[in-house]
Backbone as a printed PyTorch tensor [residue, N CA C, xyz], in Angstrom:
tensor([[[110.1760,  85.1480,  88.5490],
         [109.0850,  85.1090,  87.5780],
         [109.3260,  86.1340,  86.4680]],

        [[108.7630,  85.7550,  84.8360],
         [109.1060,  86.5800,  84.0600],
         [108.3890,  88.2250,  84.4340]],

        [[108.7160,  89.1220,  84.2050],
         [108.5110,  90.5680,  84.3750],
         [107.0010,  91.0950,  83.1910]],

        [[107.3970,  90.3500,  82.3900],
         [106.6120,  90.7450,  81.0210],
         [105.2760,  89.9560,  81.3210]],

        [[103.8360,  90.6010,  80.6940],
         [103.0490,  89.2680,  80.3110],
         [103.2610,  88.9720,  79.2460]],

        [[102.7620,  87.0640,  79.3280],
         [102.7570,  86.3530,  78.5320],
         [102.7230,  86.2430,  77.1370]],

        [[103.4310,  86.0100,  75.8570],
         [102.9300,  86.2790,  74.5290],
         [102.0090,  85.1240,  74.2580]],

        [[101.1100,  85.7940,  73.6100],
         [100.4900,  84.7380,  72.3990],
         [100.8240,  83.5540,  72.5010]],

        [[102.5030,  83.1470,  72.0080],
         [102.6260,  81.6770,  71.6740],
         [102.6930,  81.1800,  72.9040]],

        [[103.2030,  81.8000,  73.9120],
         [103.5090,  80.9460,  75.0350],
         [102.3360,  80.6250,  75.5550]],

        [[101.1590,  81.7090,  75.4460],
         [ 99.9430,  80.7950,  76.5220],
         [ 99.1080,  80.1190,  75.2860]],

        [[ 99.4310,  79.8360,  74.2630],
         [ 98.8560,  79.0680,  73.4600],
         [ 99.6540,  77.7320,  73.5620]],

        [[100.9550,  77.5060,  74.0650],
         [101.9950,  76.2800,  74.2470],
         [101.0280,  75.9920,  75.5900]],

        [[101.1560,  76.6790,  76.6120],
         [100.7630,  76.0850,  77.6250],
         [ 99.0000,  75.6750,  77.6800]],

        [[ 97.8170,  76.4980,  76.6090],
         [ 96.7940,  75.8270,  76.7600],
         [ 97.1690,  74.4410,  76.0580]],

        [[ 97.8310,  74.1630,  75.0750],
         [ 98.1080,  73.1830,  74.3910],
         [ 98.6630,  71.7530,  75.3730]],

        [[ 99.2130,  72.5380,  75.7910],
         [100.1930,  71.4200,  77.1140],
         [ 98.7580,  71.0530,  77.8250]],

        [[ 97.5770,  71.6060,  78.2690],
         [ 96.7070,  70.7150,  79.0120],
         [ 95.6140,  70.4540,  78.0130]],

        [[ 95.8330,  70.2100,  76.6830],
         [ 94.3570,  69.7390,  75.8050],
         [ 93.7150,  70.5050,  76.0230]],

        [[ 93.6180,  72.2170,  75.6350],
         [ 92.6180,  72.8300,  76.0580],
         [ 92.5640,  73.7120,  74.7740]],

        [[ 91.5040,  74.3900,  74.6790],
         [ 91.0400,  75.0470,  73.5360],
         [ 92.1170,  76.2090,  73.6450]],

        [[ 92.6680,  76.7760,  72.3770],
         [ 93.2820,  77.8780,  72.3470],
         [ 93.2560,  79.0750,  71.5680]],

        [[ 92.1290,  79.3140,  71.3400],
         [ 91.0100,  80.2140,  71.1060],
         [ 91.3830,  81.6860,  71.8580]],

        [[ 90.6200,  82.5570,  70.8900],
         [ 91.0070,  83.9110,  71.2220],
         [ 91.0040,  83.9980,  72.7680]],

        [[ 89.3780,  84.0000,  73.2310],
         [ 88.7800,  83.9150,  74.1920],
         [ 89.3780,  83.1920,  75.6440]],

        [[ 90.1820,  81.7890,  75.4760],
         [ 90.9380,  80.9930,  76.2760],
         [ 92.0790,  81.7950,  76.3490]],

        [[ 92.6980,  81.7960,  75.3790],
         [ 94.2610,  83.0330,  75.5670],
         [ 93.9010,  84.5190,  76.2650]],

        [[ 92.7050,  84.7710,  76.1030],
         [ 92.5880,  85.9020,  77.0990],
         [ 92.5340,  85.5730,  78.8480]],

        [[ 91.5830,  85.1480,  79.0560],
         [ 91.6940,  84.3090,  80.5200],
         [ 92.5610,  83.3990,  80.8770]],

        [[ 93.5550,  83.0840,  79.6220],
         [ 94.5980,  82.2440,  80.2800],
         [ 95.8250,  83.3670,  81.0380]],

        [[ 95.7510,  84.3950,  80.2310],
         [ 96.7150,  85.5170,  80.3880],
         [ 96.1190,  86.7170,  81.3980]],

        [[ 94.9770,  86.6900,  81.3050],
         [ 94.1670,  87.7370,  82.8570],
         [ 94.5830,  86.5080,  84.0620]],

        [[ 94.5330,  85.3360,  84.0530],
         [ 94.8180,  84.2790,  85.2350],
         [ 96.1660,  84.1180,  85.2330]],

        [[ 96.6130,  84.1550,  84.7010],
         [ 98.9490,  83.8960,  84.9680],
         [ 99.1500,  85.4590,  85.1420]],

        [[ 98.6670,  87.2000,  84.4050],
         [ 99.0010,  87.8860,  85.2620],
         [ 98.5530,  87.6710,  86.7380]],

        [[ 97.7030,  87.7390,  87.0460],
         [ 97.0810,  87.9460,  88.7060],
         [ 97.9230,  86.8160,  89.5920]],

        [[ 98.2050,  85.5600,  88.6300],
         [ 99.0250,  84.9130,  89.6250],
         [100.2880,  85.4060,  90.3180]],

        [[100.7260,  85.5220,  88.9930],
         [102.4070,  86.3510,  89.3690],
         [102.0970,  87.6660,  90.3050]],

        [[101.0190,  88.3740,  90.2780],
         [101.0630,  89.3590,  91.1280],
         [100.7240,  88.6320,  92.2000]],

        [[ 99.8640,  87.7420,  92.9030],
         [ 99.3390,  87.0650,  94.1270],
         [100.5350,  86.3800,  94.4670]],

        [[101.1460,  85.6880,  94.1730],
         [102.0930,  84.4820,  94.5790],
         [102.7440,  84.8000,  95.7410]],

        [[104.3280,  86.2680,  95.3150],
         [104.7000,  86.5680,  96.2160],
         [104.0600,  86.9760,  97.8940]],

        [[102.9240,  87.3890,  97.5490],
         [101.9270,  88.0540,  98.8630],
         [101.6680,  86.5720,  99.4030]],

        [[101.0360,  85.7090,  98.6650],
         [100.7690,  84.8440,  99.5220],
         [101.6560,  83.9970, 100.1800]],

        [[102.4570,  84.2400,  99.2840],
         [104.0360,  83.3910,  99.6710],
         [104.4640,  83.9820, 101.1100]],

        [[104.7540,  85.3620, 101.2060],
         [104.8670,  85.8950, 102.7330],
         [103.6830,  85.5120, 103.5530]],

        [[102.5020,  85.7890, 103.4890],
         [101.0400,  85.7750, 104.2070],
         [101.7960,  83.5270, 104.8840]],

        [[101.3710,  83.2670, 103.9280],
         [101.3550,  81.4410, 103.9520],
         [102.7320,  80.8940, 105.2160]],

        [[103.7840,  81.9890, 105.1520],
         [105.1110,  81.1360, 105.5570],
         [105.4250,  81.9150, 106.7170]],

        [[104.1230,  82.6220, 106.9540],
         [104.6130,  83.5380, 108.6940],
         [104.6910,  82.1990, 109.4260]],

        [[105.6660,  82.3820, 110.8270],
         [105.2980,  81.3390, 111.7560],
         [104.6150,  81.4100, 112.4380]],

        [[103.9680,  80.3960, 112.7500],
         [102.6490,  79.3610, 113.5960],
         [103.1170,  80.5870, 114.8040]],

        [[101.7350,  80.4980, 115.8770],
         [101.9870,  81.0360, 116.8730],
         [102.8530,  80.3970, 117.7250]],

        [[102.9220,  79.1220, 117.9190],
         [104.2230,  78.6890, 118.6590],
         [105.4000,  79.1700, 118.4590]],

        [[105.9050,  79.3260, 117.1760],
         [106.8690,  79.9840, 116.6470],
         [107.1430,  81.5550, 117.5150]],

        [[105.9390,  82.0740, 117.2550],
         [105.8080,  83.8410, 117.8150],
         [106.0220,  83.5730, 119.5170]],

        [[105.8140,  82.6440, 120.0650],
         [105.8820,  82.3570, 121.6990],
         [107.3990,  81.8740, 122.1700]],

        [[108.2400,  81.7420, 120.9040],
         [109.2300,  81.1000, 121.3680],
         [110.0070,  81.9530, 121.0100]],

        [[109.8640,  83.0120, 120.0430],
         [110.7990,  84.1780, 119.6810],
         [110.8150,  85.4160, 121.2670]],

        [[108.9960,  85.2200, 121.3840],
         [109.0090,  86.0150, 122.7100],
         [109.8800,  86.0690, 124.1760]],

        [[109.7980,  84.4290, 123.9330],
         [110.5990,  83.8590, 124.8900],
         [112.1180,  84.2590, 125.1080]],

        [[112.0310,  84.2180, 124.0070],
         [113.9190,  85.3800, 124.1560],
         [114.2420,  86.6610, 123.9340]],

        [[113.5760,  86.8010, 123.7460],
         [112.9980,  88.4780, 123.5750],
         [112.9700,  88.8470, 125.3400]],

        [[111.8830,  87.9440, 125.7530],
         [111.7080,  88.5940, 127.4250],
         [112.9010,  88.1970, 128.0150]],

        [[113.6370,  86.8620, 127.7020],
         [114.9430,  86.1660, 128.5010],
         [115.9000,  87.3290, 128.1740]],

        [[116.3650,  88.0960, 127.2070],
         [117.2770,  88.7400, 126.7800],
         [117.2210,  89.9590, 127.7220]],

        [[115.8230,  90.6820, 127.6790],
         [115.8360,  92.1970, 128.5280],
         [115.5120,  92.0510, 129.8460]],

        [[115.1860,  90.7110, 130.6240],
         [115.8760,  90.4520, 131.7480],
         [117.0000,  90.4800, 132.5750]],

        [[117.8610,  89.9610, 131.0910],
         [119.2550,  89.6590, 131.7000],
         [119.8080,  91.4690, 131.8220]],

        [[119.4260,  91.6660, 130.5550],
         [119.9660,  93.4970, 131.0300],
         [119.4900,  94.1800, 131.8750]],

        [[117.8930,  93.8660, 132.2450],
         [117.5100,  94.4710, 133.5170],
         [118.3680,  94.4040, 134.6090]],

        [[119.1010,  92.6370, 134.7900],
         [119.3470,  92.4940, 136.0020],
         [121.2780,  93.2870, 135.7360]],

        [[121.5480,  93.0000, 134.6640],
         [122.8940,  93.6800, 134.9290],
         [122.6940,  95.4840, 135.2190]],

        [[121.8320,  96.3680, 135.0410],
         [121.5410,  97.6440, 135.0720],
         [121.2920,  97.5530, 136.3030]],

        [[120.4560,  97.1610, 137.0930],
         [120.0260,  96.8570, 138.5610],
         [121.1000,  96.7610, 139.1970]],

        [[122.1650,  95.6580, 138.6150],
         [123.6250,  95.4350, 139.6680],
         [124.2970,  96.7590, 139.3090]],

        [[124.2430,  97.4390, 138.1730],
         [125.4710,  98.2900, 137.9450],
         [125.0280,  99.5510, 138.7920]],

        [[124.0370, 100.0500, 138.8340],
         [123.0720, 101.1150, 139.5560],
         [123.8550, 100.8950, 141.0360]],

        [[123.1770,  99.5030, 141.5010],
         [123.3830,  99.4870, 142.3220],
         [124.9020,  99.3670, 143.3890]],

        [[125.1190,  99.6220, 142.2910],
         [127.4490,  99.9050, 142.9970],
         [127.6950, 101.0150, 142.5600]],

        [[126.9870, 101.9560, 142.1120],
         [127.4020, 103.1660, 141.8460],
         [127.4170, 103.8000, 139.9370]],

        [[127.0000, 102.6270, 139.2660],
         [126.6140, 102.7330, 137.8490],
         [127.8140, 103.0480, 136.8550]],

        [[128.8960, 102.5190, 136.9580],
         [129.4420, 102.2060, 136.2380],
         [129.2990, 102.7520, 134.2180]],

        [[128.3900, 101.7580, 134.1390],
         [127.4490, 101.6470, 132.7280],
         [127.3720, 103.7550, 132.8290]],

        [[126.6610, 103.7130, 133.6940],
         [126.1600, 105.5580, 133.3190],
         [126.7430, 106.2020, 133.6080]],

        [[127.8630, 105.9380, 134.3360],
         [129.4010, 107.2470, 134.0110],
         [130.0880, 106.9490, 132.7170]],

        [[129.9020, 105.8960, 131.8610],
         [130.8770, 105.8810, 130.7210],
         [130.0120, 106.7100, 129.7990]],

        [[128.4290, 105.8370, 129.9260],
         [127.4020, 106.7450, 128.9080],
         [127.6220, 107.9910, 129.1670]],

        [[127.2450, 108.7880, 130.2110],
         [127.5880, 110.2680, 130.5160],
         [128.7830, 110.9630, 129.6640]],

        [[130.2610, 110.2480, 130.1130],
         [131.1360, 110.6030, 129.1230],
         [131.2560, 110.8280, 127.5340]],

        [[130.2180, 109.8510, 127.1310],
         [130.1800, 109.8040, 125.4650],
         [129.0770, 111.0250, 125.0420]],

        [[128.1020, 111.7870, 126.2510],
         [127.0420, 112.6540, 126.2060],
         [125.8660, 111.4460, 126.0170]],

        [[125.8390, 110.3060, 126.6250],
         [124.2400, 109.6670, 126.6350],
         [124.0050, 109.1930, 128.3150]],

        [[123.0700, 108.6160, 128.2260],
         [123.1340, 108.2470, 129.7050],
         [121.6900, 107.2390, 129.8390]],

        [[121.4160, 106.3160, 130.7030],
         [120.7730, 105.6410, 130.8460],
         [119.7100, 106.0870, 132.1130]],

        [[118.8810, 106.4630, 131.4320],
         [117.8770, 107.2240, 132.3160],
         [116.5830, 106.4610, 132.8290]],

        [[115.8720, 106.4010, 133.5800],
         [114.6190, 105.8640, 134.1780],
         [114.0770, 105.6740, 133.5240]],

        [[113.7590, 106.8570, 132.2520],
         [112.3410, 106.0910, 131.5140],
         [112.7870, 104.8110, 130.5670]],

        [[114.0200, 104.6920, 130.6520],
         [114.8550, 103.2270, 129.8390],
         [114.9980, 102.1950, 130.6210]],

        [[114.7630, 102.2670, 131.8720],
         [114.9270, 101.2690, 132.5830],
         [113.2600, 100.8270, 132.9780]],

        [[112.6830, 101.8410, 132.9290],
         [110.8330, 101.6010, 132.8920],
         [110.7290, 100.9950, 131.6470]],

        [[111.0730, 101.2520, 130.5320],
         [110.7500, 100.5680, 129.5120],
         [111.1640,  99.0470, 129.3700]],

        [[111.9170,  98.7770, 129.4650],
         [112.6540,  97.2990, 129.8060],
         [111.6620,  96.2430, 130.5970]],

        [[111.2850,  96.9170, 132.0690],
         [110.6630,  96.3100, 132.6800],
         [109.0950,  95.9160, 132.0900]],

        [[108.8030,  96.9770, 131.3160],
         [107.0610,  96.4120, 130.9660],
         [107.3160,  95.4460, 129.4560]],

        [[108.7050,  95.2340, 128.9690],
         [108.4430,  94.3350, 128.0220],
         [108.4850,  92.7630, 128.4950]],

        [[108.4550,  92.5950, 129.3520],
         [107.5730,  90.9580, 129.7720],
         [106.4560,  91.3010, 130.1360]],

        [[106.0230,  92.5210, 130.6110],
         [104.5850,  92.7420, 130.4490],
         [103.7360,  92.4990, 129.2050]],

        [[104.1100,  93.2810, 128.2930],
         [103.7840,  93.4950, 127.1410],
         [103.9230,  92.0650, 126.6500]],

        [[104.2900,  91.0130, 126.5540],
         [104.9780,  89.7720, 126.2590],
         [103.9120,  88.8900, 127.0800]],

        [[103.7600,  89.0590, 128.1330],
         [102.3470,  88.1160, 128.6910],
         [101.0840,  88.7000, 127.8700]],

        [[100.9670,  90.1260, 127.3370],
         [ 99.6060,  90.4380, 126.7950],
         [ 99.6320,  89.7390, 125.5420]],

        [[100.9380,  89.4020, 124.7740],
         [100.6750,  88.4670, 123.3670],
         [100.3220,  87.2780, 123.8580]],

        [[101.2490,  86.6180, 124.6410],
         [100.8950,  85.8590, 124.8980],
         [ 98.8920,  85.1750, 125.2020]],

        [[ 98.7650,  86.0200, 125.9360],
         [ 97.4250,  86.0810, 125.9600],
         [ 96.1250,  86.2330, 124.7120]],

        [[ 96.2250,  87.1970, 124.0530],
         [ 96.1210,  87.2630, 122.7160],
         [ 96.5030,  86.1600, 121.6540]],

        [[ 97.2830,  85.4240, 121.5770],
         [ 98.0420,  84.1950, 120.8700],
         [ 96.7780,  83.0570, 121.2600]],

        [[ 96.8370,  82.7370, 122.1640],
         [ 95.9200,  81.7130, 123.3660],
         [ 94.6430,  81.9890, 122.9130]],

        [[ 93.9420,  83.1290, 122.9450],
         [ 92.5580,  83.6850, 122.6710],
         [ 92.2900,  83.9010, 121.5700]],

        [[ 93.2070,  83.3960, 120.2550],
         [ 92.6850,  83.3000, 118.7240],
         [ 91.9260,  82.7860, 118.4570]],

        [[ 90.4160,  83.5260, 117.7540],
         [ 89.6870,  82.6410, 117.6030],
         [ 89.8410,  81.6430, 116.3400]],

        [[ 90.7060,  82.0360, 115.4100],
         [ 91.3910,  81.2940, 114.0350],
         [ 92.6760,  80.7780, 114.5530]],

        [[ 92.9410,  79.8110, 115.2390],
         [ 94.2980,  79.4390, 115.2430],
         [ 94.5230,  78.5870, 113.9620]],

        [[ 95.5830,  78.5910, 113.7200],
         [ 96.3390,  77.3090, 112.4210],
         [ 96.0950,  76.3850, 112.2690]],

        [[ 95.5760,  75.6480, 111.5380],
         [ 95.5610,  74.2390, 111.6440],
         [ 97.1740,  73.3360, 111.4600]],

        [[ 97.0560,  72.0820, 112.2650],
         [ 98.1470,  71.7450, 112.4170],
         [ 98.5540,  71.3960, 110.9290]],

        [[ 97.9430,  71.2040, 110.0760],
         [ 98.0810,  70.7980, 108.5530],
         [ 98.0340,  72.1820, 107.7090]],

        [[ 99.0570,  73.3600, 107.5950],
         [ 97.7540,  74.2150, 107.3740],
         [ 98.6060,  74.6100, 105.3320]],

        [[ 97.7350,  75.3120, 104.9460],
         [ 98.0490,  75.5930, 103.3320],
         [ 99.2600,  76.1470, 103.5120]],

        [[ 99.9010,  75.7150, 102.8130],
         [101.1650,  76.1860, 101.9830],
         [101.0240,  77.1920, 100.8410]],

        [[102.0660,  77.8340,  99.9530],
         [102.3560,  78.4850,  98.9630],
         [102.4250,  77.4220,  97.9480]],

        [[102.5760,  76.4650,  97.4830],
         [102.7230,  75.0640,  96.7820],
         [100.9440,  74.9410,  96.7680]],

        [[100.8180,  74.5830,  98.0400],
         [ 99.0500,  74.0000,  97.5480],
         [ 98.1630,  74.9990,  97.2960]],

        [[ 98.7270,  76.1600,  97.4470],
         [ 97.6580,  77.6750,  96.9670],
         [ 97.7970,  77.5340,  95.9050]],

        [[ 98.7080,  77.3100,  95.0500],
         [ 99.3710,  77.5760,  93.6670],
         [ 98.6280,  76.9060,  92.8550]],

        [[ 98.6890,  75.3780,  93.5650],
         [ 98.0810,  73.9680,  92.7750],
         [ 96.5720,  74.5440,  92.7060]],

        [[ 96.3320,  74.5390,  93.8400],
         [ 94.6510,  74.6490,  93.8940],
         [ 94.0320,  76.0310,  93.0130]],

        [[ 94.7970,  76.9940,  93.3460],
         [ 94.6070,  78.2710,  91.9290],
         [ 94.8610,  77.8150,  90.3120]],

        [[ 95.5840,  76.9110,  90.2210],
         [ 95.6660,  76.3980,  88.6460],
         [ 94.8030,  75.4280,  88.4590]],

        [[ 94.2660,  74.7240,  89.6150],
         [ 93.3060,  73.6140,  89.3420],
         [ 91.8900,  74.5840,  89.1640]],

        [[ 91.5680,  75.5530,  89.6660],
         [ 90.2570,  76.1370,  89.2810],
         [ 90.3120,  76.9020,  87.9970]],

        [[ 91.6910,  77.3780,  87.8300],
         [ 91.8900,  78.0840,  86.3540],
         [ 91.3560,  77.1240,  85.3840]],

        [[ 92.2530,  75.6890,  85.1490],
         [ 92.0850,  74.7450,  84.5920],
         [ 90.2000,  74.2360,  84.6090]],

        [[ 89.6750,  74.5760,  85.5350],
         [ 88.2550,  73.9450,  85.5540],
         [ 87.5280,  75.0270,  84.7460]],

        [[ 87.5920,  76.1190,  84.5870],
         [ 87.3590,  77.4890,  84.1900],
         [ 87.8430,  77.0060,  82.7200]],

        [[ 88.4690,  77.0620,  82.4240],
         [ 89.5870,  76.8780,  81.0680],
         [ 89.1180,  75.8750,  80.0070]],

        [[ 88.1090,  74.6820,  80.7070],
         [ 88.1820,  73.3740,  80.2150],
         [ 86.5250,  73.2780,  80.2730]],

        [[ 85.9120,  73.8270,  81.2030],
         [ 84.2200,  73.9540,  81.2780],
         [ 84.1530,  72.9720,  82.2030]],

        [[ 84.9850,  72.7340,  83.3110],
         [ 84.4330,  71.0490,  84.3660],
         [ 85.5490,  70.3540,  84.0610]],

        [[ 85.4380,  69.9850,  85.1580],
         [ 86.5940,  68.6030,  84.9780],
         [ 86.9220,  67.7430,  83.5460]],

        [[ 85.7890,  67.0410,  83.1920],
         [ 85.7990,  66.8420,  81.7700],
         [ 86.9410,  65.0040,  81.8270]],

        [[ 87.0800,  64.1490,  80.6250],
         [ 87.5070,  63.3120,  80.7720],
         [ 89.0600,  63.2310,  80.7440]],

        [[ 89.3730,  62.4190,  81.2930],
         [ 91.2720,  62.2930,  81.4570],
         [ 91.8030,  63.9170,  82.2460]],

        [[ 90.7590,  64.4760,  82.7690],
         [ 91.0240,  65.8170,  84.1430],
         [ 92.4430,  65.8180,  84.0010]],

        [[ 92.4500,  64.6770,  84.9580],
         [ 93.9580,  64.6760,  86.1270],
         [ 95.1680,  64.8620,  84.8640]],

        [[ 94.8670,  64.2880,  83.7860],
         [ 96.3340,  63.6500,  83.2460],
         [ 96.4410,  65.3620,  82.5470]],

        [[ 95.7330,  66.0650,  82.4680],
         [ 95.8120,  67.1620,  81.0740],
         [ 95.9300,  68.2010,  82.2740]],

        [[ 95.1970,  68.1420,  83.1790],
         [ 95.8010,  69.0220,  85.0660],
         [ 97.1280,  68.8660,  84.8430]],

        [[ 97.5100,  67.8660,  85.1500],
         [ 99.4690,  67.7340,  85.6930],
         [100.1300,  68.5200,  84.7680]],

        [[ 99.4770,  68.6790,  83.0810],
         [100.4880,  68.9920,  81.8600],
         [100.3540,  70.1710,  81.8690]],

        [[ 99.1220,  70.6080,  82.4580],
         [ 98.2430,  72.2290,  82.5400],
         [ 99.9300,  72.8120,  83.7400]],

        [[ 99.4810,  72.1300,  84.7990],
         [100.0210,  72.7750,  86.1540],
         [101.5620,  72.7200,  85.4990]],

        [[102.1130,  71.6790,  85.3680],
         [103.4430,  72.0510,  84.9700],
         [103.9560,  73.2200,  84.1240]],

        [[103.1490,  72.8730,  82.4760],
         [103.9380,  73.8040,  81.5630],
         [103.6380,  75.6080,  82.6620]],

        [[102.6740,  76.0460,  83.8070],
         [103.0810,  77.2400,  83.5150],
         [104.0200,  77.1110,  85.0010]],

        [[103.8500,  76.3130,  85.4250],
         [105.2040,  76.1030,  86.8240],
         [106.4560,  76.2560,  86.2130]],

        [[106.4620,  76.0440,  85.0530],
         [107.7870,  75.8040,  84.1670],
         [107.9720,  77.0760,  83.4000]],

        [[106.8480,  77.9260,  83.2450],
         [107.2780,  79.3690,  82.8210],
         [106.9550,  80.7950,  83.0590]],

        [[106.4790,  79.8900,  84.3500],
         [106.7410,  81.3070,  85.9360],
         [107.5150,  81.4040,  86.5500]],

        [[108.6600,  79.9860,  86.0120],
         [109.7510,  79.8750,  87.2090],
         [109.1130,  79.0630,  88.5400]],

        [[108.6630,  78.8630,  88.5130],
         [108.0820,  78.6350,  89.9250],
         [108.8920,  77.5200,  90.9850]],

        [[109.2860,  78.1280,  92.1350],
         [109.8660,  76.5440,  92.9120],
         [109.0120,  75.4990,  93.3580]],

        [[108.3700,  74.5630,  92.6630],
         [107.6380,  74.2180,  92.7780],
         [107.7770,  72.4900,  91.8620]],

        [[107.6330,  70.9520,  92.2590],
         [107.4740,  70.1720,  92.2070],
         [106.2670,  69.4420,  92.0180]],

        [[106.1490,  69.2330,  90.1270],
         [104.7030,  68.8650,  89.5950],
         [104.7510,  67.2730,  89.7090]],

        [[104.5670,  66.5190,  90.7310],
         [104.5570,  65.1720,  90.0620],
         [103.6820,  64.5180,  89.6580]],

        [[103.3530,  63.6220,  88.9690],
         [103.0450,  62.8060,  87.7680],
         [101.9660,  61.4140,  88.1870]],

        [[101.2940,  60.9230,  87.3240],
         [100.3430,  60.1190,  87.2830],
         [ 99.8390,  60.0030,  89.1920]],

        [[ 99.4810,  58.3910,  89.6170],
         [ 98.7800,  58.7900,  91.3490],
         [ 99.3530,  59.6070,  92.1550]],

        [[100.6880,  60.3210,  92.0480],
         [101.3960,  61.0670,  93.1170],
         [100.7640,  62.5490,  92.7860]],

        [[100.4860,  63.0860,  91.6110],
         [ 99.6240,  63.6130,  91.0920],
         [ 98.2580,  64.0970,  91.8650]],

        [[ 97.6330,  63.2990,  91.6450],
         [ 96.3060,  63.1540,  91.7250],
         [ 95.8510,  63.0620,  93.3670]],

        [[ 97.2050,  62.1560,  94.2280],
         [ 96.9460,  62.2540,  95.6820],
         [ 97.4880,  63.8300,  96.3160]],

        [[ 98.3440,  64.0860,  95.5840],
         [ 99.0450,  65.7790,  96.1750],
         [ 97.7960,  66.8300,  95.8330]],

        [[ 97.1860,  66.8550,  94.9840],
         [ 95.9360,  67.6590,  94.3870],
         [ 95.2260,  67.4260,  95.4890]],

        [[ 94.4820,  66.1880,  95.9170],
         [ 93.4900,  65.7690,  96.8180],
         [ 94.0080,  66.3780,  97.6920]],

        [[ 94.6930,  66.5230,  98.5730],
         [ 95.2990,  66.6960,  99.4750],
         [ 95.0790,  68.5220,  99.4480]],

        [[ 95.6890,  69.0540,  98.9600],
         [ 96.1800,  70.4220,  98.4180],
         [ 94.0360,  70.7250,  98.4300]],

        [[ 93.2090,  70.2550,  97.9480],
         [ 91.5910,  70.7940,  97.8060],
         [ 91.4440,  70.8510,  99.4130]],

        [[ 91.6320,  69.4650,  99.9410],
         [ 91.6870,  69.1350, 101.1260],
         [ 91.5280,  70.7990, 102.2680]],

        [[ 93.0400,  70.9250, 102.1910],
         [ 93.5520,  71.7770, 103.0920],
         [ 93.1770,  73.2800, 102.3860]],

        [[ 92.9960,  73.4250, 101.3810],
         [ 93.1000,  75.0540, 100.8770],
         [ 91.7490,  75.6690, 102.0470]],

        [[ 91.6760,  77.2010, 101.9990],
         [ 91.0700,  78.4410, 102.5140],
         [ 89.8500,  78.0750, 101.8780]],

        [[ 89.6140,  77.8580, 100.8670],
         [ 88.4260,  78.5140, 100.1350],
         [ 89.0570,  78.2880,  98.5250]],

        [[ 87.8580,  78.3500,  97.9680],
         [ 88.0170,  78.7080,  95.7770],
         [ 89.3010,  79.6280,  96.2360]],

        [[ 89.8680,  79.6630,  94.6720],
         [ 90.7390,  80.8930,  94.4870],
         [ 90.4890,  81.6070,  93.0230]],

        [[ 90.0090,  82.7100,  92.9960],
         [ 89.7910,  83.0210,  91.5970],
         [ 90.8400,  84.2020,  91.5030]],

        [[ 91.6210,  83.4160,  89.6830],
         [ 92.7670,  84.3400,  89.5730],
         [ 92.2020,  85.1430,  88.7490]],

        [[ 90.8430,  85.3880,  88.4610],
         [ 89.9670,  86.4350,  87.6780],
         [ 89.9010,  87.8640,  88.2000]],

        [[ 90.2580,  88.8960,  87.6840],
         [ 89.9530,  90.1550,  88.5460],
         [ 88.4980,  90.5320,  88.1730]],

        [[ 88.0080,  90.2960,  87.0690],
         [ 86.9060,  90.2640,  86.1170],
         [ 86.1690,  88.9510,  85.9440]],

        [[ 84.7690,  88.9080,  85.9330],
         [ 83.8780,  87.4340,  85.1750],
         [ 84.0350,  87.6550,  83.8500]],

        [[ 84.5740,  86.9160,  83.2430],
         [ 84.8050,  86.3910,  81.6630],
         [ 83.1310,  85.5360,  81.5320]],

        [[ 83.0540,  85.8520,  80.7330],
         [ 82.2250,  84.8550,  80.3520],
         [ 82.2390,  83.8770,  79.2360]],

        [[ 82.2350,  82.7010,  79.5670],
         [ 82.3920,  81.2890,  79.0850],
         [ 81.3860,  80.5910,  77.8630]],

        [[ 81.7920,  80.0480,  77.0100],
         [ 81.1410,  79.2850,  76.0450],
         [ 79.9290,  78.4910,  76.4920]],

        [[ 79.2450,  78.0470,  76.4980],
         [ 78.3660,  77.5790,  77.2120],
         [ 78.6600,  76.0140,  76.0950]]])
């Protein structure tokens, strides 16, 4: 994303790109709403793309499979005379009890996520928001803000809105066009958290 905010012409190209007034007043809230984006994006971008708790249960899963297997080779080596802790000794380290106590309570510790994981009272939805439909749905309220309401031909002056600044935020991001449009939006209101206001401040609007 560019580093700089926006000049003048550019958020006057892009109110232009959705039929929208480009007025002192609009270029200000167009440019208080594309900074805050560029600062939100990345955050939500990490927040949005953690993995699902299944994900976190299956990393665990080898996590506990892994310090098993060393439990059980420390257990065999101990138990022939320790091998492992005469070489450590030699180098000045050594594998001491409270390292071998520690080992053992991480499948402990690993059933308590587990447990915790299970007892969310917010789990994920199997459909759940993306960084793409945060984005959409934050430019679709900018745009409603921007325009006073939906207003006539919305969708078609939305797509030209959402693109031109997808197109000069950089954004990885795929605007498509007439019903594919309009069903990805639906979709994207559908699933979002909640409004998103890229306002840090209430502007106040033309009436």
């Amino acid at each position: 994303m560019p580093e700089a905010s926006p000049s003048t012409s550019d958020l006057t190209a892009i109110l232009q790109a959705g039929g929208l007034r480009d007025d002192d007043e609009s270029i200000a809230t167009l440019r208080a709403g594309l900074d805050r984006l560029r600062a939100l994006y990345p955050i939500v971008r990490l927040c949005l793309d953690a993995p699902a708790p299944g994900s976190h249960k299956a990393s665990l899963d080898a996590v506990v499979a892994a310090v098993r297997t060393i439990e059980r080779i420390l257990d065999d080596d101990f138990a022939t005379g320790s091998y492992l802790d005469a070489a450590l000794a030699g180098a000045g380290a050594e594998v001491t009890a409270v390292v071998r106590g520690w080992l053992r309570r991480v499948p402990v510790a690993a059933g308590e996520i587990y447990l915790m994981i299970e007892q969310d009272p917010h789990p994920r939805p199997r459909r759940r928001e993306t960084v793409e439909t945060w984005c959409l749905c934050a430019l679709h309220d900018l745009f409603v803000l921007l325009n006073c309401g939906p207003g006539g031909g919305a969708d078609a002056k939305l797509q030209r809105f959402v693109a031109a600044v997808v197109k000069y935020l950089e954004i990885e991001m795929r605007v498509p066009e007439g019903d594919s449009f309009r069903l990805r939006l639906k979709k994207a209101l559908r699933r979002r958290s909640g409004p998103v206001n890229l306002l840090p401040l209430t502007i106040k609007r033309w009436r």
